[in-house]
N, C-alpha and C positions, 0 to 999 in steps of 0.2 A: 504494500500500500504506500503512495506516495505521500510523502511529510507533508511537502508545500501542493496545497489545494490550488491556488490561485497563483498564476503568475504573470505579468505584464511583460513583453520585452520588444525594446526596441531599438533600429540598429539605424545607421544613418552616414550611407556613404561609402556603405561596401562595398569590393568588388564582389558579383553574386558566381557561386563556383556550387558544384551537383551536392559537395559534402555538408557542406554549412546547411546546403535546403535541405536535405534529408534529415540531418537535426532535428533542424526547426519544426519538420513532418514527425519527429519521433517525438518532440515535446509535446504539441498538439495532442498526439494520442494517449499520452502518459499522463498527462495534468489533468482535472477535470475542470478546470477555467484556465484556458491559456489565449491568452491576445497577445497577440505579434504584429507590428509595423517595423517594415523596412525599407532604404528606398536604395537601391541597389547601382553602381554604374556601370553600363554593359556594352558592350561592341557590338553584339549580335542579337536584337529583341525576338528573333527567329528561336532562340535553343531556351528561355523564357515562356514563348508560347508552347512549346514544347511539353516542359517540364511539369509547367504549371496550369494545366486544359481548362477552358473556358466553364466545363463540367466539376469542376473541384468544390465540394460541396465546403469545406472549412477553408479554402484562400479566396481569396480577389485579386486582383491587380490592374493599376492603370500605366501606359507610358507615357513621360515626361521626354516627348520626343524634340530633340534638335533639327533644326533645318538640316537638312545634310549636306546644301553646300553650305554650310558654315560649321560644321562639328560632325563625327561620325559617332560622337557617344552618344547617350544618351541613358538615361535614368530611369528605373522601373521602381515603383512603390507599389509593394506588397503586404497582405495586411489578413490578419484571419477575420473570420464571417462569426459573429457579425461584428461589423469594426466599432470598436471598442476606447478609442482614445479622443480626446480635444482637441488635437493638432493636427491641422493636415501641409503636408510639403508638394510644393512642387506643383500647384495649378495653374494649370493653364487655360480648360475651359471645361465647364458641365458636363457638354457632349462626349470627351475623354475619361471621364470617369465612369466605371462600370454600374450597371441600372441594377445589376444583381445587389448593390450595398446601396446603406440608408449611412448617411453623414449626417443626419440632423444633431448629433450630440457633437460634433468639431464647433469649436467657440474661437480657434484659432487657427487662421490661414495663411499662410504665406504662397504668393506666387513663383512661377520659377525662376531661377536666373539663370537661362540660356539665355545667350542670343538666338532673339528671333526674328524675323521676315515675313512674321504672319502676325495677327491681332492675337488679340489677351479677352475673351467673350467674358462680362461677368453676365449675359445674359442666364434666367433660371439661377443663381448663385441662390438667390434669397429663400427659393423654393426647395433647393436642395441641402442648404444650409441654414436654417432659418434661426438659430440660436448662437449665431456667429458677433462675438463682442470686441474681435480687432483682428485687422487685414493687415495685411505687408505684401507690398510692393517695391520689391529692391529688384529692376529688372533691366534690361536694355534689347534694343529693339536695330535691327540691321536699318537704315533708314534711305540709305542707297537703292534697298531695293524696289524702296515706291515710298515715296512721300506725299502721293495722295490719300494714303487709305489713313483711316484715324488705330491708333495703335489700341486703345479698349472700346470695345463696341456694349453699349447701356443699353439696358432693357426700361422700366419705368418704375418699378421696384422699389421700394424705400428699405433701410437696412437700419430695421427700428433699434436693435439694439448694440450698433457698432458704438464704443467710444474709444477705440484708438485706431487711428489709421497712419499708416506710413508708408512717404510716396517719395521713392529714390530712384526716380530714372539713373540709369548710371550709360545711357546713350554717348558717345563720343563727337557723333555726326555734327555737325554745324546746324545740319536741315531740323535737328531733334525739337520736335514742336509739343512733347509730352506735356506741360504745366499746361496746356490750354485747356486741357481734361480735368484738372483740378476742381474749377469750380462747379462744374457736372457731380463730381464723384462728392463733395461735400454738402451741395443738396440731399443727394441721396441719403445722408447720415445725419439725419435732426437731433441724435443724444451724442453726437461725437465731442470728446471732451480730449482728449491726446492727440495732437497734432504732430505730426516727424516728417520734416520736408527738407531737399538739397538746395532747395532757390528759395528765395523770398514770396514768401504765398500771398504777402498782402497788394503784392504785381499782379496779380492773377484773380482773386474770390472778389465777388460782384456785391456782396453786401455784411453787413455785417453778422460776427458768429459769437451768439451771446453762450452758445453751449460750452466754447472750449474755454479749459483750464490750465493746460498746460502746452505750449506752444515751445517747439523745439525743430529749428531752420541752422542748416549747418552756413545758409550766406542769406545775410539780410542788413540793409544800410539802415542807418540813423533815422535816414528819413523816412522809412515803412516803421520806425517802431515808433514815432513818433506818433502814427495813426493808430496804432493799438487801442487805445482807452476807446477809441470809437468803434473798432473793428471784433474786441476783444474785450468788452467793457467787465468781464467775471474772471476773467485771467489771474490767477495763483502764482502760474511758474511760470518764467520765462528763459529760452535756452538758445545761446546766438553765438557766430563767430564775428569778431571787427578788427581793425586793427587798431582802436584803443589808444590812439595819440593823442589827443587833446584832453588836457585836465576839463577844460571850462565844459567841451561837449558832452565827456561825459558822466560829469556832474545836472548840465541841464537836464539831461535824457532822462535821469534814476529823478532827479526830482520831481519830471514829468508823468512818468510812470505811477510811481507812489503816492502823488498827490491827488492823480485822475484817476486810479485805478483800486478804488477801496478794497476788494479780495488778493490785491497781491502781496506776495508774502516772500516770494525770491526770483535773485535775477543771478543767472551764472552766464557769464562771457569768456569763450575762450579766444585768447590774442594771436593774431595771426604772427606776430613776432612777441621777442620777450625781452629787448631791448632794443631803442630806437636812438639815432642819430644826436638827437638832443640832450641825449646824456639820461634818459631819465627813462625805467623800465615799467613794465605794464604794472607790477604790484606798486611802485609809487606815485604813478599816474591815478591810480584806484585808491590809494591811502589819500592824496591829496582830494580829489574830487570824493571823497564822504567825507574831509568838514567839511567844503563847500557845502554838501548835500543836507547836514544837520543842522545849520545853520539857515537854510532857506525855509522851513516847516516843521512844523510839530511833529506829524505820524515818521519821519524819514528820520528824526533824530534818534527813532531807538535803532535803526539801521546797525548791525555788525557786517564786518568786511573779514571773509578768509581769500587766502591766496596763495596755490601753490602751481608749478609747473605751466606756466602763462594762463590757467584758469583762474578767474576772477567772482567770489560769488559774495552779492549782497545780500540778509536776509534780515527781518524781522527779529530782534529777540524774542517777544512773545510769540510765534509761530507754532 
C-alpha cells in the first residue's frame, strides 16, 4: 500500500525522453491522486503524439508550437485528467488547447514566449477560463512578417475577475505596434488592480483607471507620472525607472504624488545610472529632495527614504 495518497508534481522545461514518461505513467497508476503538469521541449511533436494517443484516458496535452521558420523546437505541456492545478504555461490560443480538459480552476496564465508570426487569440479565454485572477504576457511577435494583422485578436468578453495583468512585449522590430492593444485589453479588466508594463501606459489608456493600485512600468517620464492623480486617483504603489538627476524635479514629483494622491503609500524608482557627472549620486539626489519634500506638506513629512543599489524607495511611516 502506498504511504503518500496524494501527490502533485510538476516539471517545467524538460527535455521529454520515453523513460521519464513511463515514470510519470507508473506514478499515475500507483498513487491514488496523482496530478502531473509538465511542459516539455521537443524536436519532434511527431514521437509525443505517438506516445501519448489522443485516447489516453488519464493524460492530455496541448503544443506550444513555434513558427518553424523561426524555431524548430517547440514545447509540449502535459498534464493528467483531470487537470488539476492554477497555472497554466505557454498559451497561445483556446483552439490549441485540448476540449477533452476543463481549465476553469487555472486563476493563473501566462502566454508563450516564442517568437511568433501569427496572432495571440484570447478569443473564448473567458469561457474556458472563467476564474482566471492574473495574465502574463511577456511575449514577442516576428513583425516582418506582416505588420498589418493586429498581434491579439479580442472577443467582447469582460474578465471580471483579472486584477493583475502584465504586458511585456519584448518585440525588437521598429514596426512593433503592440501598446496600441493596451487600452482594448484594460477595458476588458474592470477589477484590475496590478498593472506591469515595459513603456509608459499613460501614452497609450484612453481614460482614467480608478481600479489600479499598484502600477509598475519599467520606462515612464516625469511627465506621465505627473498625470497619475488623474489617471490613477487610488494608487498605493508606484514602480518606475528614471534617470533621477534633478534634486528640484524630483522632489516636485513625490510632492505631487503625495499631496494628490491620498491612498498612496510608496514610490520605489530605480536609476538608470548611480552616479552622475555633477558629482552627486542617485541616493543623495533622493536624500536631498525628501527635505525638500517634508518641508513642502504635512502628509509627505512623515515620508522615510531607503536606498540601496540605485533603487530609491519613499514610503509612508504609518503604512
Amino acid at each position: 500500500t502506498s504511504i503518500l495518497k496524494k501527490v502533485n508534481l510538476k516539471l517545467h522545461f524538460f527535455e521529454f525522453n520515453e523513460d521519464l514518461w513511463s515514470t510519470i505513467v507508473r506514478y499515475k497508476n500507483t498513487f491514488d491522486h496523482f496530478h502531473f503538469y509538465a511542459s516539455f521541449m521537443v524536436n519532434d511533436k511527431a514521437s509525443i503524439i505517438k506516445i501519448i494517443p489522443l485516447h489516453n484516458d488519464h493524460f492530455d496535452y496541448h503544443i506550444e508550437e513555434c513558427d518553424p521558420l523561426l524555431s524548430q523546437t517547440c514545447f509540449v505541456h502535459i498534464y493528467s485528467l483531470p487537470f488539476a492545478f492554477d497555472t497554466l504555461h505557454g498559451f497561445i490560443s483556446c483552439s490549441e488547447l485540448s476540449s477533452r480538459s476543463s481549465f476553469s480552476n487555472v486563476r493563473y496564465l501566462y502566454s508563450t514566449r516564442a517568437l511568433l508570426a501569427r496572432p495571440i487569440p484570447f478569443e473564448l479565454l473567458t469561457r474556458r477560463m472563467p476564474n482566471l485572477i492574473s495574465i502574463d504576457c511577456d511575449f514577442s511577435f516576428y513583425h516582418e512578417c506582416n505588420t498589418k494583422i493586429s498581434q491579439i485578436i479580442f472577443d467582447q468578453d469582460i474578465f471580471n475577475y483579472v486584477s493583475t495583468f502584465r504586458f511585456i512585449p519584448n518585440c525588437s522590430s521598429k514596426d512593433c505596434n503592440c501598446f496600441t492593444l493596451l487600452p482594448q485589453l484594460l477595458d476588458q479588466m474592470p477589477r484590475l488592480q496590478y498593472l506591469i508594463t515595459s513603456k509608459d501606459p499613460l501614452e497609450y489608456v484612453r481614460h482614467p483607471l480608478p481600479s489600479i493600485k499598484r502600477l509598475d512600468c519599467q520606462q515612464c517620464n516625469f511627465g506621465s507620472i505627473y498625470k497619475l492623480p488623474e489617471y490613477a486617483p487610488h494608487l498605493s504603489m508606484l514602480f518606475f525607472r528614471d534617470t533621477m538627476s534633478s534634486v528640484s524635479e524630483l522632489s516636485d514629483i513625490l510632492s505631487s504624488l503625495y499631496m494628490r494622491i491620498p491612498s498612496l503609500k510608496f514610490v520605489s524608482i530605480e536609476a538608470y545610472r548611480t552616479d552622475y557627472s555633477n558629482g552627486l549620486s542617485c541616493g543623495k539626489i533622493a536624500k536631498e529632495a525628501l527635505v525638500c519634500v517634508r518641508k513642502k506638506d504635512n502628509r509627505p513629512r512623515h515620508l522615510t527614504l531607503f536606498c540601496e543599489h540605485g533603487i530609491v524607495e519613499f514610503f509612508l511611516e504609518n503604512m
